[in-house]
N, C-alpha and C positions, 0 to 999 in steps of 0.2 A: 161219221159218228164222232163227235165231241166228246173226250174225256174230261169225265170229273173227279172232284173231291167227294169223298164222303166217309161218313163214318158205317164202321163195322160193329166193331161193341167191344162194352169194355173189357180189358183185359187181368184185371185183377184191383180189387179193393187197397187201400193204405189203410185203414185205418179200424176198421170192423170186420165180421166175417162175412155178411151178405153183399153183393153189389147190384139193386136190385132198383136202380134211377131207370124210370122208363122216357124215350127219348119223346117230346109229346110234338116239336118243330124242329125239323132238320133243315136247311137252307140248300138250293142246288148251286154249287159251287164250278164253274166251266175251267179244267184247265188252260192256262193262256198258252194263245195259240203258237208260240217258241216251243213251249213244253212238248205239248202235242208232236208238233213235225219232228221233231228228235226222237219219239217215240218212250219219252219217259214213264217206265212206272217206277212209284216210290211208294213205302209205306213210312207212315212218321206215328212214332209215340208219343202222345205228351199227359202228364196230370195235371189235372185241372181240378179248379176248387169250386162248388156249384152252391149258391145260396137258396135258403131253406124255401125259395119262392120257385126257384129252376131255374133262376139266371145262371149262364158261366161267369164268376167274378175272377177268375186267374186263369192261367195257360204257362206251361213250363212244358216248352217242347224237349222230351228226353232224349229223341235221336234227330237229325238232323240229315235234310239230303245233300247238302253241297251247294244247293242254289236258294239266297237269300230269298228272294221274289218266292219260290215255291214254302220254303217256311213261313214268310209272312201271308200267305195266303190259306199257308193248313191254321195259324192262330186266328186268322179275323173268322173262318168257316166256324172253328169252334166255338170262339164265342157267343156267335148267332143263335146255335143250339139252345132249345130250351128245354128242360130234365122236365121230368116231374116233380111237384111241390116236395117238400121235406114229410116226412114220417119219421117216428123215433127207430125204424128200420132202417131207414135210405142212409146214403154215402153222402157227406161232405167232402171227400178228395178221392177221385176214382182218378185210373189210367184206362187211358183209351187208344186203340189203336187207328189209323187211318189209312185208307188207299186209292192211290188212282188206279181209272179202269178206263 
């Protein structure tokens, strides 16, 4: 069984009171196989900025695991995400949580 990346959901709003971005493509992200045989799990937070279309246009990882390769691999996952289009409801800057399994 091959561990991945993925996301859980987000964890709290920046900016408004709802956080209500629905995830409409999520990418399957395979952790590399280093990570795996060490048996690493990590969780990383980061906020992200999502344009009014559901692109990810920023990524600010807030915590960090210690292994470059595995952070630059939770920011390319996120980007790929694509939200749901914008409504005068949705979030332009949510935090999200992530984890391997």
């Amino acid at each position: 069984v091959n561990s991945m990346i993925y996301n859980v959901q987000p964890t709290r709003p920046s900016r408004t009171a709802n956080n209500n971005r629905a995830i409409i493509y999520e990418p399957v992200t395979p952790m590399p196989p280093w990570a795996e045989k060490q048996g690493i799990n990590t969780r990383f937070r980061a906020k992200i900025m999502i344009a009014p279309n559901g692109q990810v246009t920023e990524v600010r990882l807030l915590t960090k695991t210690g292994f470059a390769e595995l952070d630059n691999l939770a920011i390319e996952h996120i980007k790929k995400i694509l939200y749901a289009p914008y409504t005068e409801y949705s979030e332009r800057i949510i935090e999200v949580d992530l984890i391997t399994k």
